[in-house]
N, C-alpha and C positions, 0 to 999 in steps of 0.2 A: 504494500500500500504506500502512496505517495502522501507523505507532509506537502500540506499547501502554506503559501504568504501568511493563511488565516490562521495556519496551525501555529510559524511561527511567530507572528504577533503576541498568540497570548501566552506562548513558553517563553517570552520574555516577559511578559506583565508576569509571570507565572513565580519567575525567576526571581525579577525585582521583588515581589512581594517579600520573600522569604529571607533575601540580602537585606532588607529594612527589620526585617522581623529577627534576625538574631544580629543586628546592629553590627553588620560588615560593613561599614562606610569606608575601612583601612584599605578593602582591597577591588583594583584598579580591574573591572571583568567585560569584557567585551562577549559580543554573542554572534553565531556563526547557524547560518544554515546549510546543507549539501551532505554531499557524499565523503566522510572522512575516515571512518573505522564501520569496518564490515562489522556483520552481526549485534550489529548495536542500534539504541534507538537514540540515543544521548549520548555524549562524552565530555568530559573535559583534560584540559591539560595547566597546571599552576605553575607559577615560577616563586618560588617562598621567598627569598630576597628582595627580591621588587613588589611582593604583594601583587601580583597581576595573574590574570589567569583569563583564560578563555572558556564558553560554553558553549556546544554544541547541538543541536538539534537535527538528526541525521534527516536526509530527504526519502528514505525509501525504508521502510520496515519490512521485513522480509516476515512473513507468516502473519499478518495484520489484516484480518477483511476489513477491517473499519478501524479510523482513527477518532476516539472520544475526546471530547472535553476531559477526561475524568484522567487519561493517559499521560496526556500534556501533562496537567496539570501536574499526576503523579514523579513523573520524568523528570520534570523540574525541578519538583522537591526532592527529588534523589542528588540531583546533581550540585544542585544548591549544599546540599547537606553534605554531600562528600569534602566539598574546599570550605566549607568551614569545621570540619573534622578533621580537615591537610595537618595542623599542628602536628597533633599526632603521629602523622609518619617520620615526623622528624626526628622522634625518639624512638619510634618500633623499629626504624631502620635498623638501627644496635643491636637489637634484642631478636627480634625474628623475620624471617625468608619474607618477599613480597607478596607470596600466596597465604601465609598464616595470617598476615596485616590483613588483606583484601578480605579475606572472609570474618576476622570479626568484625570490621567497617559497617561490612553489607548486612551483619546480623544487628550489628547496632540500627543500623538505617531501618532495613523492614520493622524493627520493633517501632520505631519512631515515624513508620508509613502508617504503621497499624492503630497507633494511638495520637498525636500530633495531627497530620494529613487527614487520617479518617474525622477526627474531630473538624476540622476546618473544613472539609468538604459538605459531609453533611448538614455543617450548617450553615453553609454556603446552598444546599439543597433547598433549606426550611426556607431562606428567606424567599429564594429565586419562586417558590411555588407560594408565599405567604404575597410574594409581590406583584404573580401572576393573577391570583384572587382581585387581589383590590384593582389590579387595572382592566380584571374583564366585567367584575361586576359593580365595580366602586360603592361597595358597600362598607368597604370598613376604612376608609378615609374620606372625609373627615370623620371621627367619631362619632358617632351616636352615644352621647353618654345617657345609658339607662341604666339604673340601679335599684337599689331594694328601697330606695325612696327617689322618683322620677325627679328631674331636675328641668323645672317647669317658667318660663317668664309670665309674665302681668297677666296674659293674656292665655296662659294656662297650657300654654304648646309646647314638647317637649324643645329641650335645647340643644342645639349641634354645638360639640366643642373641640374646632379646629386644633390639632396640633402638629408642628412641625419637629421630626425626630431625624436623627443623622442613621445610615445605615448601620452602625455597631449596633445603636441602642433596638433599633428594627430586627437584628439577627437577636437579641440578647431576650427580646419580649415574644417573641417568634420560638425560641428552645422552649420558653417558659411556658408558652401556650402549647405547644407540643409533648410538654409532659404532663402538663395536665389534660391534656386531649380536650381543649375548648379551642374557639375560633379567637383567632387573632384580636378580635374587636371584644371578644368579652374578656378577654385578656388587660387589653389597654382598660375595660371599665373599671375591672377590678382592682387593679394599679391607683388608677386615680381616687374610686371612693375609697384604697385603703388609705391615701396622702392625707383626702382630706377630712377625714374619720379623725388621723395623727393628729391633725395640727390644725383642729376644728377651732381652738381656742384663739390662736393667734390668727386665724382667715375673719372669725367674727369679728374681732376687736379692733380690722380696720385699720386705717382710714376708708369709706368704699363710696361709692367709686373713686378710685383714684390710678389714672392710665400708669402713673409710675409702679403703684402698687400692685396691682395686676402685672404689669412685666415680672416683675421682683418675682411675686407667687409661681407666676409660668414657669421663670428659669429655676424655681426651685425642685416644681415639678418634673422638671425636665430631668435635672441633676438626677435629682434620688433616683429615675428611671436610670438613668447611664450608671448609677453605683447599684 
């Protein structure tokens, strides 16, 4: 099977991620796509002195009916994790043959495919299908906030209560809804009447309305979602 432009685009977004994610900013890595090592799907090659190193995303997968999302992405995180594990050789070299290094590397890594990557993927999954929901049926943004006492203006109508949330905090309410086996949107309600359940005291006491004061509450609500 042939790696497309498309495939390598996101084994470099794929890449970068993971070079931010265990804070390799030291070292200098450029990205390659083509034909350079048979039987391979990835490779790379590092130089420990200059911190620089190269990664590879091979063009032809030899036994591949189909190339996933899931692939890349995995491949990446292999490769990515191998040169920030490179230390390492630098001391195994002393001690044992390049064959005994390479295989406990590789078992370090699959464990860390198995638990790290499987984590981050799946819920990479929840949100991708929690984000698909609201943009085919846009039911659960903006909020309908409805709770065990309806939250009702002058005129007695229930009230929508827009909010604007960054994608962590979206994956993080998303795992959350997911183990409890509810919908996304009873999720966020329940979050919020439990906020203002907490800190019913200090929401009463005011100043209200007041547009400063309303922000202030928003981004508090926000917070305690992100923490």
């Amino acid at each position: 099977m042939i790696t497309t432009d498309k495939h390598f685009e996101m084994f470099v977004k794929e890449c970068k991620h993971w070079i931010d994610y265990w804070a390799m900013k030291q070292w200098r890595i450029e990205f390659r796509h083509g034909d350079f090592v048979e039987d391979t799907r990835a490779n790379f090659e590092y130089h420990w002195a200059s911190m620089s190193a190269y990664i590879a995303l091979e063009e032809y997968w030899e036994g591949c009916v189909e190339v996933t999302d899931r692939e890349i992405a995995e491949v990446a995180f292999h490769e990515v994790a191998e040169i920030m594990l490179s230390p390492i050789a630098q001391v195994a070299s002393d001690h044992c043959n390049e064959f005994d290094y390479n295989q406990k590397v590789h078992s370090i890594i699959r464990r860390m495919e198995n638990s790290i990557f499987k984590e981050y993927w799946d819920g990479r999954e929840i949100m991708k299908t929690n984000k698909s929901i609201v943009n085919e049926t846009e039911e659960l943004l903006p909020v309908d906030f409805v709770g065990p006492e309806n939250v009702v203006d002058e005129s007695g109508v229930d009230v929508a209560v827009e909010i604007d949330i960054t994608d962590d905090t979206f994956l993080k309410i998303s795992k959350v809804a997911h183990e409890k086996d509810i919908t996304f949107n009873q999720c966020v309600n329940e979050l919020l009447i439990d906020y203002i359940h907490s800190n019913e005291d200090e929401i009463l006491e005011g100043p209200w309305p007041d547009e400063d004061v309303d922000a202030d509450v928003k981004d508090g609500i926000i917070q305690d979602l992100d923490d």
